[in-house]
N, C-alpha and C positions, 0 to 999 in steps of 0.2 A: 739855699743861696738866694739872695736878694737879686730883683730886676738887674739893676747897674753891675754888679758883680759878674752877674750870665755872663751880659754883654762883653764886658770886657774881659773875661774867661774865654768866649766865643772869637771875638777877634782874635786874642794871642795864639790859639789852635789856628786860627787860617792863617795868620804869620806865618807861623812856625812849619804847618804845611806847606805852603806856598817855597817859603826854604830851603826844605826837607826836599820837594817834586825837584827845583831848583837843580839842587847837588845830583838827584838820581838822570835826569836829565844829563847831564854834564857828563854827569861816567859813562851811561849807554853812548851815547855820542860818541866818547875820542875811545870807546873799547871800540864798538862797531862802525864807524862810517870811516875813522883813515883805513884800515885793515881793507875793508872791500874797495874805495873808491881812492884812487892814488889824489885825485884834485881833492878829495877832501883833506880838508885841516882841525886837527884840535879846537878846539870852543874853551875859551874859559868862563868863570862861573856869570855875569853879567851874561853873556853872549847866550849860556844857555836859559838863564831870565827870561832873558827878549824872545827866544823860540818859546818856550811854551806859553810865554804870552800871544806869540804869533799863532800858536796853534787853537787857544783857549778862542779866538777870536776869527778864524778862520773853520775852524770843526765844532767848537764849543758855543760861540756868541756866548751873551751874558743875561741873556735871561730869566736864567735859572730854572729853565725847563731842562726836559731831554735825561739821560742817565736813567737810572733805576728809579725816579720819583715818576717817568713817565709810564712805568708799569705802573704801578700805583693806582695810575686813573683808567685804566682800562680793566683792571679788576672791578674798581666799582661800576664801569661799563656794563663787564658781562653780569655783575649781581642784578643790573636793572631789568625789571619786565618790561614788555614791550610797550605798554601806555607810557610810563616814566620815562622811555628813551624815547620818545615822540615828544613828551611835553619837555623833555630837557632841548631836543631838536629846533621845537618850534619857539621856546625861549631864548635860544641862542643866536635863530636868525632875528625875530626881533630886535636883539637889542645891537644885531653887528647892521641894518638895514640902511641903506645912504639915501 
């Protein structure tokens, strides 16, 4: 598959997940929160949008760190010898230095 294709392969999956979280979002909500808490109310699908947007933003940020990519870098952590984790150390404050 061509670059251009990826990409636009790659966005329709975040749609469509984005969607898909959307709807599950919505059901857990009006199964569980009127059942236990009398002040709460049903959510329709917009409303439950806006919450996991609120949450993606509040626990998440957009960085795109964090989740399981953030094991990722600590495995190659613990693969480094100890010179390597010094010169990665000492290349990092460098270059964050004010």
């Amino acid at each position: 598959m061509n670059h251009p294709l990826r990409c636009i392969a790659k966005a329709l999956f975040l749609l469509l997940a984005i969607l898909a979280l959307g709807a599950v979002v919505m059901q857990l909500w009006n199964w569980v929160l009127p059942t236990l808490f009398s002040a709460a109310r049903a959510i329709d699908y917009a409303h439950a949008l806006g919450l996991l947007l609120l949450c993606r933003i509040l626990f998440g940020g957009f960085r795109g760190h964090g989740g399981w990519h953030a094991r990722h870098h600590w495995r190659k952590w613990e693969a480094m010898t100890q010179e390597e984790r010094e010169q990665l150390r000492d290349s990092w404050q460098a270059k964050h230095r004010h």
